[in-house]
Phi, psi and omega in degrees: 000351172290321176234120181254055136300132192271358145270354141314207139338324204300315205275027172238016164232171178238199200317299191303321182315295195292010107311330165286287169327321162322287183287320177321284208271008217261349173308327191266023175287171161240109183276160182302101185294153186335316206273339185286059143292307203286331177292303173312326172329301189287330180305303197305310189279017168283299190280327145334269158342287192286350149298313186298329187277302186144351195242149173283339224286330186286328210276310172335285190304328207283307187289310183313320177300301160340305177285332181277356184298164166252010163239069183253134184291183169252031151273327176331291170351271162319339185255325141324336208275304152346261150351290176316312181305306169342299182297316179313302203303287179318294171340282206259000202226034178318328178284317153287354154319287183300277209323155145228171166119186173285340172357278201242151176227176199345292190306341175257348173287322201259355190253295183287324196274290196256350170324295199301337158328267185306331191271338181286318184283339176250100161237134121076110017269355176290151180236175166236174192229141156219156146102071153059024174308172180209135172242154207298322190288338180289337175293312190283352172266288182304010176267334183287307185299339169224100194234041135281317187275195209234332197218065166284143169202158188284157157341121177253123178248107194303348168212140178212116159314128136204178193213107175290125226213046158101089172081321194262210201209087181254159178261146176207022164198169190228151144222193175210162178214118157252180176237346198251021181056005182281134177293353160288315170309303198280011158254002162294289171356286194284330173296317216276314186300293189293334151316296181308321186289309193304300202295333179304279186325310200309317182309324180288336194255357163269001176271256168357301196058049178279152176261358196220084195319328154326309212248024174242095188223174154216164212235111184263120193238127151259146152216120167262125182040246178256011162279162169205135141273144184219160198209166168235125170263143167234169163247147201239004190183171240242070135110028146284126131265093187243150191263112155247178179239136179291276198230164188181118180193176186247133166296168192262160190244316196230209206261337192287336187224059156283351160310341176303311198299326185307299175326326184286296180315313194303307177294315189301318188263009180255334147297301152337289222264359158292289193289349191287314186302313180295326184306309169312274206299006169290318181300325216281317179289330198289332200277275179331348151267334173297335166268314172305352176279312194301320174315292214252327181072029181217174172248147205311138174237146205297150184263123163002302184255025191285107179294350209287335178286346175306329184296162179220152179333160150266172172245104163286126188270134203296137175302189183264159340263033202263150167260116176001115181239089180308141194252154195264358162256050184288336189232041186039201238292146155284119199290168171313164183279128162266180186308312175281343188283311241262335191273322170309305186290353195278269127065294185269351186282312182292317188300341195263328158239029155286317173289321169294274172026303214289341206256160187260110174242148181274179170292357199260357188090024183244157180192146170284107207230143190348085188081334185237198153292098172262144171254125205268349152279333168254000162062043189210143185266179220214130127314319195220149165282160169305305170245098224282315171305325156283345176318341208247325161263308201303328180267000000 
């Protein structure tokens, strides 16, 4: 649901399809919750104010005053603090604000403008990861799909949402960041983002073990310079999945349009208090499996109503020099065989071993196969035969 480009999705439906399909999710928008009031509050009357006088400097002082009440928490804190760099942001640095182009690059949009942003607003216990991380579980799925090569790694993502959690590390967002607006970037961007977003859920829902496709999502961020789209994937049905989109906005440039910056708080804290809901249910399973291994001596075994079978393989860009591989549970469990699958698969089987026949295989079942060692009984590859000194005469 995310790319409304009319050389996109759009154009293999036509107007009522693509409303229809529309109006079909519109159940999954999300509104901004009760408590982001009070932070926009304090936003409207910084920028009020500093329009009226004319100066960032008032606006300045009011959130500092703000910050010294004493019964301001310390996310207040941060998110007043937040606001300031904003003000700041207007002040001193107008020109990258304005600007595209080579001036600045990725690293500097992301060091000047939104670090300072993100990090006061998702803090602790949510964390952010920057500067191009991969998270393990997208590696360890794409290791299975092509587990001939040696040197698969997951998707590198220029911002990754997570929360640490009695040792481990779950993801619970994405971002991607570019500056020149080409149009090319941001649709690599957004497939690699709706991939990366897909891989969350599925982790989360093997973790959870949730019944309720509602109370599972990730939070997907494009920001091109100073713009941001931020969007959510669910899974909405038995090997469904959809990117729908949330929010959209520009940070403000001059002292006329800080009112822009509210859009920016409603989506950050409204991506906060979400993800603040998976962290809870995360403490809430570590403790509920912890008492059923003590109890039982075993481990949870998946529930009836467990949506975590709903998931389906991701598709991956294949590493070098291996070729594009549709993974084989992308379109889920494969029903029993009738008589005719059973007569095709025997069929492909003598082709399969006819073909070994033609290969110079040992007695031991290696054979040289593109470049390594194959074995035709674990049907698994090699760097070296095992017994490397004969290899070379047996092949």
């Amino acid at each position: 649901m995310v790319d409304e480009r009319a050389d996109g999705q759009r154009r293999f439906l036509t107007v009522e399809q693509w409303d229809y399909v529309k109006n079909l999710f519109s159940h999954l928008k999300i509104a901004p919750p009760n408590k982001v009031e009070s932070a926009v509050d304090i936003w409207k009357i910084v920028y009020k104010t500093c329009e009226a006088i004319g100066s960032v400097k008032v606006g300045e002082q009011y959130l500092f005053k703000m910050r010294q009440r004493e019964d301001s928490s310390e996310e207040s804190r941060l998110i007043c603090k937040a606001m300031e760099h904003m003000l700041e942001l207007v002040e001193t640095k107008q020109d990258i604000l304005c600007q595209r182009g080579s001036k600045y690059t990725e690293n500097d949009y992301l060091r000047i403008v939104w670090s300072p942003i993100l990090e006061r607003i998702f803090s602790s216990p949510l964390r952010l990861i920057s500067g191009e991380s991969i998270f393990k579980y997208t590696t360890k799925q794409k290791q299975q799909l092509y587990d001939e090569s040696n040197d698969v790694k997951g998707f590198k993502i220029d911002i990754r949402y997570v929360v640490d959690k009695n040792g481990k590390t779950y993801d619970l967002g994405a971002a991607e960041l570019g500056k020149d607006g080409a149009s090319c970037k941001i649709i690599q961007d957004e497939g690699k983002l709706t991939r990366e977003g897909k891989d969350v859920v599925d982790s989360l829902l093997k973790t959870l073990h949730e019944s309720n496709h509602r109370h599972v999502l990730s939070w997907i961020i494009q920001i091109d310079a100073c713009e941001a789209e931020i969007s959510t994937l669910h899974i909405v049905g038995n090997g469904v999945y959809v990117a729908y989109p949330q929010f959209k906005f520009e940070l403000p440039t001059t002292l006329d349009n800080l009112s822009k910056f509210e859009q920016a708080l409603q989506a950050f804290l409204t991506i906060k208090e979400h993800m603040m809901m998976i962290q809870s249910r995360l403490s809430t399973e570590q403790q509920r499996e912890g008492v059923i291994s003590q109890t039982f001596n075993r481990s949870n075994q998946v529930k009836s109503d467990d949506i975590s079978t709903w998931t389906r393989a991701t598709w991956y860009t294949p590493p070098k020099p291996s070729k594009s591989r549709v993974p084989v549970p992308l379109f889920g469990q494969k029903s029993k065989f009738n008589f005719a699958e059973r007569l095709l698969v025997a069929r492909n089987q003598d082709l399969i071993e006819s073909e070994e026949e033609k290969e110079n295989v040992d007695m031991f079942g290696w054979t040289k196969r593109n470049g390594k060692f194959y074995n035709i009984h674990t049907q698994k590859y090699a760097d070296e035969h095992p017994l490397d000194k004969e290899s070379q005469v047996i092949l």
